[in-house]
C-alpha positions in Angstrom: 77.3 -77.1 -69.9 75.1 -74.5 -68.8 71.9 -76.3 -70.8 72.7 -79.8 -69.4 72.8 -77.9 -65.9 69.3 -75.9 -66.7 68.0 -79.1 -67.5 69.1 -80.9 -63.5 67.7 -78.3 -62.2 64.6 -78.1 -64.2 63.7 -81.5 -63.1 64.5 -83.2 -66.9 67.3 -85.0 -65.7 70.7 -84.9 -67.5 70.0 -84.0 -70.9 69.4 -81.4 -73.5 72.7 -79.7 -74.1 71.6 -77.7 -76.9 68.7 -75.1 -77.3 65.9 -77.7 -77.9 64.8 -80.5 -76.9 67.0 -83.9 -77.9 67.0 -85.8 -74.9 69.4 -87.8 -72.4 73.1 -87.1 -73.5 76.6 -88.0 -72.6 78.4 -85.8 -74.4 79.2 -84.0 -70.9 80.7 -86.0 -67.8 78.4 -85.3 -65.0 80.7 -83.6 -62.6 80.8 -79.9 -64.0 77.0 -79.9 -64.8 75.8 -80.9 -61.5 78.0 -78.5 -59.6 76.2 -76.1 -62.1 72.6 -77.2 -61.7 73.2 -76.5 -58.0 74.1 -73.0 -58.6 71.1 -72.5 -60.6 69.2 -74.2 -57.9 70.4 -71.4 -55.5 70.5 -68.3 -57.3 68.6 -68.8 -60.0 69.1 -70.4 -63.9 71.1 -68.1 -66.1 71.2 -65.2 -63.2 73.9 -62.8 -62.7 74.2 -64.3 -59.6 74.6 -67.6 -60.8 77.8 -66.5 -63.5 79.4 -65.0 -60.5 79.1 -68.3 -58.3 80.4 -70.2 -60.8 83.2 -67.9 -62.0 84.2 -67.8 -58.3 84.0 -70.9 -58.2 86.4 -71.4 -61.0 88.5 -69.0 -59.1 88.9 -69.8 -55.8 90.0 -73.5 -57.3 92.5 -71.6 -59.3 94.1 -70.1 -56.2 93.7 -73.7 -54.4 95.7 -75.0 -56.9 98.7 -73.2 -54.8 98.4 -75.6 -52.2 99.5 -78.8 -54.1 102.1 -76.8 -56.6 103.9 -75.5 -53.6 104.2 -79.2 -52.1 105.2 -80.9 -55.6 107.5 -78.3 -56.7 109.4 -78.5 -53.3 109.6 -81.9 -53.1 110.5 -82.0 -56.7 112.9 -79.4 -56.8 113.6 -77.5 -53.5 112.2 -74.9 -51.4 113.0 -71.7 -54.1 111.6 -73.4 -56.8 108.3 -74.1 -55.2 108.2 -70.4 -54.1 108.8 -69.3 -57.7 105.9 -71.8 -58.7 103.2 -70.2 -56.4 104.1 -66.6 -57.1 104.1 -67.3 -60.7 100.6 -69.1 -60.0 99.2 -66.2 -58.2 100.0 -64.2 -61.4 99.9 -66.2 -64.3 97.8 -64.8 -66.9 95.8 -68.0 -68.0 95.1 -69.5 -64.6 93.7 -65.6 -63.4 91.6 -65.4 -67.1 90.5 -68.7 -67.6 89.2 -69.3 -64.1 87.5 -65.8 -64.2 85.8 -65.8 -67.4 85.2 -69.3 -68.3 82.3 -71.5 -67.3 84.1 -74.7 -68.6 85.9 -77.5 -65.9 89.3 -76.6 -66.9 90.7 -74.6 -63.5 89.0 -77.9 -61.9 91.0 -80.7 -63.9 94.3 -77.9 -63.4 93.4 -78.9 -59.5 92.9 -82.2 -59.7 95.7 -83.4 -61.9 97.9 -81.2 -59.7 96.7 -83.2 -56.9 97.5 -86.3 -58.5 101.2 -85.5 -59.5 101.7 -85.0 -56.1 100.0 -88.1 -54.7 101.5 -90.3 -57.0 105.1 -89.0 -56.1 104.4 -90.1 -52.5 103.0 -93.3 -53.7 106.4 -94.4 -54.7 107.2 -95.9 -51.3 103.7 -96.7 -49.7 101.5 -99.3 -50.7 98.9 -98.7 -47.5 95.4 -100.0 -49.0 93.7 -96.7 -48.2 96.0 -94.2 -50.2 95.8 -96.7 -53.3 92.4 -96.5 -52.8 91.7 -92.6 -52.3 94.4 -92.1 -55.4 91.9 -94.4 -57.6 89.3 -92.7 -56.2 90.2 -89.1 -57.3 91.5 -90.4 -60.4 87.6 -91.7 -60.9 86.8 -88.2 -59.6 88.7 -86.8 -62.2 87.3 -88.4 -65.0 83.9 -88.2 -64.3 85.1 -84.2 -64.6 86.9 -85.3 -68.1 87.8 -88.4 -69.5 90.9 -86.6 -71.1 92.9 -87.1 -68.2 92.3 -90.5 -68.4 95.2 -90.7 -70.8 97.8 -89.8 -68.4 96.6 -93.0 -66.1 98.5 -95.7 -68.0 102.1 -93.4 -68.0 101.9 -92.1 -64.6 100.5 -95.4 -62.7 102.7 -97.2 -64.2 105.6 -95.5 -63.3 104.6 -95.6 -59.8 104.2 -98.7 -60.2 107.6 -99.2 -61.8 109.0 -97.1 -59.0 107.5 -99.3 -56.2 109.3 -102.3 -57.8 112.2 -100.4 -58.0 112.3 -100.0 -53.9 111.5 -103.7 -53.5 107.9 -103.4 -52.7 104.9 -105.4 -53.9 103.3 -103.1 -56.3 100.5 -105.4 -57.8 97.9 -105.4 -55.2 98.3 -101.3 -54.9 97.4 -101.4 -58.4 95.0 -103.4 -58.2 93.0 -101.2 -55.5 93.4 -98.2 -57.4 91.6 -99.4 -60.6 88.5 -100.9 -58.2 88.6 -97.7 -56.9 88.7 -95.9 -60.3 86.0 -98.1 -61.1 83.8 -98.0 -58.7 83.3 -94.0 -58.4 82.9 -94.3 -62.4 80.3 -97.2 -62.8 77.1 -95.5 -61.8 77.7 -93.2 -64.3 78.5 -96.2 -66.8 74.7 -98.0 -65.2 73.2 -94.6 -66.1 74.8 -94.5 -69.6 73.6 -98.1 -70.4 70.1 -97.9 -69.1 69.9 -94.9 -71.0 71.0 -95.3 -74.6 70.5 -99.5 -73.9 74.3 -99.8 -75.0 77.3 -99.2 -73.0 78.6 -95.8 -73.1 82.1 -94.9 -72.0 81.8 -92.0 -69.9 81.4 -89.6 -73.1 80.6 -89.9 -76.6 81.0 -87.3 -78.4 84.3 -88.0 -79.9 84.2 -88.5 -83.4 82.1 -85.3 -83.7 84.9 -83.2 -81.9 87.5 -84.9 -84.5 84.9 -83.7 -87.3 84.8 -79.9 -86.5 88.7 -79.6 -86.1 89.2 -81.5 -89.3 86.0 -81.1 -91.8 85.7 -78.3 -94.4 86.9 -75.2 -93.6 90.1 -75.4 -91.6 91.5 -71.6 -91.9 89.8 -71.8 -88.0 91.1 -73.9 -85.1 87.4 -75.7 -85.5 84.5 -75.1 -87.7 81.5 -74.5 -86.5 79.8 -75.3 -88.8 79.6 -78.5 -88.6 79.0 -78.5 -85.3 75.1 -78.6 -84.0 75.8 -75.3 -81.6 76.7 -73.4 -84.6 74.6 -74.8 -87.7 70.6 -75.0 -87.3 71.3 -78.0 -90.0 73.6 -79.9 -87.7 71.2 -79.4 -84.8 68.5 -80.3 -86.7 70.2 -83.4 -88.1 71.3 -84.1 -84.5 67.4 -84.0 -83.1 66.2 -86.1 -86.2 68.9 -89.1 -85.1 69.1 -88.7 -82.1 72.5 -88.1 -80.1 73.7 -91.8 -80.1 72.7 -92.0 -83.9 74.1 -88.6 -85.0 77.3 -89.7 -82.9 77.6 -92.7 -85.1 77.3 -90.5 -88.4 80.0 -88.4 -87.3 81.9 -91.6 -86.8 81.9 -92.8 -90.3 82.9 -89.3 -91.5 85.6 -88.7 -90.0 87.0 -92.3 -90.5 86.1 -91.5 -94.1 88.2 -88.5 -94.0 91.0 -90.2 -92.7 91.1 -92.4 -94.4 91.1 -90.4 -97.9 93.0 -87.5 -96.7 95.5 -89.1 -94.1 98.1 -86.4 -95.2 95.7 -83.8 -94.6 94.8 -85.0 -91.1 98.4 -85.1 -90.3 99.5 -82.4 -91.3 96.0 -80.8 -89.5 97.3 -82.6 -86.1 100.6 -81.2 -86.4 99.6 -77.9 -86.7 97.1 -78.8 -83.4 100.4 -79.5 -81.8 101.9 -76.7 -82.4 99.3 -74.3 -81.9 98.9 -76.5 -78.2 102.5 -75.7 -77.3 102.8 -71.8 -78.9 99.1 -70.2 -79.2 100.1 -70.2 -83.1 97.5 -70.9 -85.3 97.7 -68.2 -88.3 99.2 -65.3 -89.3 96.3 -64.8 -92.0 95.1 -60.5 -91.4 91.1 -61.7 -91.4 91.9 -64.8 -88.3 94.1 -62.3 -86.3 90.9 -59.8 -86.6 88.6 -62.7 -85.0 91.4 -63.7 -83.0 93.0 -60.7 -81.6 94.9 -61.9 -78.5 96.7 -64.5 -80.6 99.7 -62.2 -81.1 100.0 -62.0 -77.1 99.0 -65.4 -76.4 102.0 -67.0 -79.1 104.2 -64.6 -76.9 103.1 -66.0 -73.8 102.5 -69.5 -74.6 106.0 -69.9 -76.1 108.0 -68.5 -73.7 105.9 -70.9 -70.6 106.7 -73.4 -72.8 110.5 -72.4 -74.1 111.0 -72.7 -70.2 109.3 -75.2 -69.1 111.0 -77.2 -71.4 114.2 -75.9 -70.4 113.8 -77.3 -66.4 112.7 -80.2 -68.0 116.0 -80.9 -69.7 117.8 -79.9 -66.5 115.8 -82.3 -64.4 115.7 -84.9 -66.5 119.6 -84.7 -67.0 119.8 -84.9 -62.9 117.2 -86.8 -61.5 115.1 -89.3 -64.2 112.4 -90.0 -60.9 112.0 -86.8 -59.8 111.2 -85.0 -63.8 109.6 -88.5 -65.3 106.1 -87.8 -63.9 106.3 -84.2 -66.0 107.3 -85.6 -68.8 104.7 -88.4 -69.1 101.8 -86.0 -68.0 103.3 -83.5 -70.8 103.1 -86.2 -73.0 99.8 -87.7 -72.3 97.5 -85.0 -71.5 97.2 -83.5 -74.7 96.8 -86.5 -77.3 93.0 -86.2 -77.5 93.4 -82.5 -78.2 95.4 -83.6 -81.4 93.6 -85.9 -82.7 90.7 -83.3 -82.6 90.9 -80.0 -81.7 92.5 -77.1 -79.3 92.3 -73.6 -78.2 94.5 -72.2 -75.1 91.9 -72.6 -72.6 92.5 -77.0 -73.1 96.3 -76.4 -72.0 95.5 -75.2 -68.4 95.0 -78.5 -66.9 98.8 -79.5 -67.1 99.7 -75.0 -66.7 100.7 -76.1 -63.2 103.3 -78.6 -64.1 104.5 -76.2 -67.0 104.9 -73.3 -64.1 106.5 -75.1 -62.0 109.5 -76.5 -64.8 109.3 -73.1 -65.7 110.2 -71.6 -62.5 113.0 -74.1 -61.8 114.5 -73.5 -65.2 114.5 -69.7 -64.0 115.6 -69.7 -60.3 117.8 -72.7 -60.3 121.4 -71.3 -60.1 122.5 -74.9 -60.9 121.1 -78.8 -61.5 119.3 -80.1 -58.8 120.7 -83.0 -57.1 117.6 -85.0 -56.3 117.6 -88.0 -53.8 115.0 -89.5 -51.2 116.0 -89.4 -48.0 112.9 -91.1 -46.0 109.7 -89.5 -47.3 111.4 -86.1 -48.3 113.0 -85.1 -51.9 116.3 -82.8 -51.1 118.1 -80.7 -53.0 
């Protein structure tokens, strides 16, 4: 992030993400980078002044994020619920550390998908041309932060699309102007890609090496490094000899290779991605714990978010279908990439805010909610 971002601001344009020179890239979305390159363009590249812009940044979107967990978690589940949610918010371990120490998008795409939630819930009975179009929009927004949220589209569009059927109004021609939308805000960046690397480009392309380093040789880590060009001078010399387009396509052909002659292997790899997604487990092994040691407290605190999230889940869901559905599907969605590749904690903040907010109904819910629209509004 931070080389792509030296690089904007250094007049080469958006490329070189490792510590030489390899040229144009996609391997980021531009979003982060260029929020970045302006920092640097301010305070100066790699200042301290430019990590403390950034990580408060990062934090003052963290504590944004109050704003739309209040709203959803009200209008999901009732005024002491969504009080819960934002006091839990202000104090919940991940969202203060992440935001505060990381120079990664994730307290960002936490915002944004928050946002989204909420818009799409009040989506179920409008179909006015301009919120369609300012939901696609964001949802453009959102993947030119990350294209991982991009799996959620399908499940929660189409349930508000579902939903708008289901109270006997046209839902087509909504649907129709949020994808132009979506697809508008996305396709300079899709121009850029293909007069770049003279072949289209789907926002990223670094996928098949991200399934490579959570899946080839040594997986006693959550991702081997490796095999990765930031962490092996072969890699990155391999990767600058190819180029990024033909190094991408390598990594291609060996992971489908590994795949396809150690399918049990890569299952049983992604299942353990799941779990460590959902608990923070990983290993128990003395010599990971010593590179690792905030696992023991993170499987603590991961599992219980995610014991009780799980538990208001099951109560809504056993109440009110439409009000808990929208959870569910972004629980569901968000994190597929993640198995298919690879995790660590920091890649589970995006959906933290819907896991606080079942959380905190599961806890101050004295009974189920009984959820119905009156007008615009969501009772209790």
């Amino acid at each position: 992030m931070g080389k792509i971002a030296y690089s904007i601001a250094n007049g080469h344009g958006f490329s070189n993400p490792y510590w030489i020179e390899t040229g144009p890239t996609a391997m980021i979305t531009p979003v982060f980078p260029y929020l970045m390159s302006s920092v640097f363009s301010v305070f100066g590249a790699y200042t301290k002044a430019a990590a403390l812009a950034v990580l408060t940044f990062n934090s003052l979107v963290s504590a944004l994020t109050c704003i739309p967990i209040f709203f959803l978690a009200r209008n999901s589940f009732g005024f002491r619920t969504a009080v819960a949610a934002v006091w839990t918010w202000a104090f919940f371990p991940y969202a203060v550390y992440f935001s505060a120490s990381s120079m990664w998008y994730h307290s960002l795409v936490a915002l944004l998908l928050t946002l989204l939630l909420l818009i799409a819930s009040r989506l179920e009975t409008r179909t006015r041309f301009w919120m369609w179009a300012g939901f696609g929009f964001l949802w453009g927004f959102a993947a030119l932060t990350t294209p991982v949220v991009l799996a959620v589209l399908p499940f929660l569009g189409g349930w508000v699309c579902y939903r708008l059927h289901r109270n006997g109004k046209n839902w087509k021609m909504p649907a129709a102007t949020a994808v132009c939308a979506l697809l508008v805000t996305v396709a300079p960046w899709m121009v850029r890609n293909y007069r770049v690397f003279d072949r289209p480009v789907f926002l990223k392309d670094n996928f098949w090496m991200e399934v490579c380093i959570g899946n080839l040789g040594d997986a006693s880590p959550w991702w081997n490094d490796s095999v990765h060009p930031a962490g092996s001078n072969a890699e990155l010399a391999e990767f600058r000899q190819l180029g990024e387009l033909g190094y991408m396509l390598r990594e291609r052909r060996q992971a489908l290779a590994f795949i396809r002659n150690h399918p049990g292997i890569y299952l049983w790899r992604s299942i353990r991605r799941v779990v460590y997604m959902w608990t923070g487990f990983w290993s128990f092994r003395p010599e990971y714990l010593r590179g690792e040691p905030f696992d023991l407290a993170n499987i603590f605190l991961g599992t219980t978010v995610t014991v009780l999230a799980m538990t208001g889940l099951h109560k809504a869901l056993g109440s009110s279908r439409n009000a808990a559905m929208p959870y569910a599907l972004i629980l569901l969605a968000f994190p597929l990439a993640y198995y298919l590749t690879h995790s660590e904690i920091s890649y589970r903040q995006p959906i933290d805010p819907e896991l606080v907010v079942l959380a905190s109904f599961a806890v101050v819910s004295r009974q189920k909610p009984i959820l119905r629209k009156i007008g615009n509004k969501s009772l209790s």
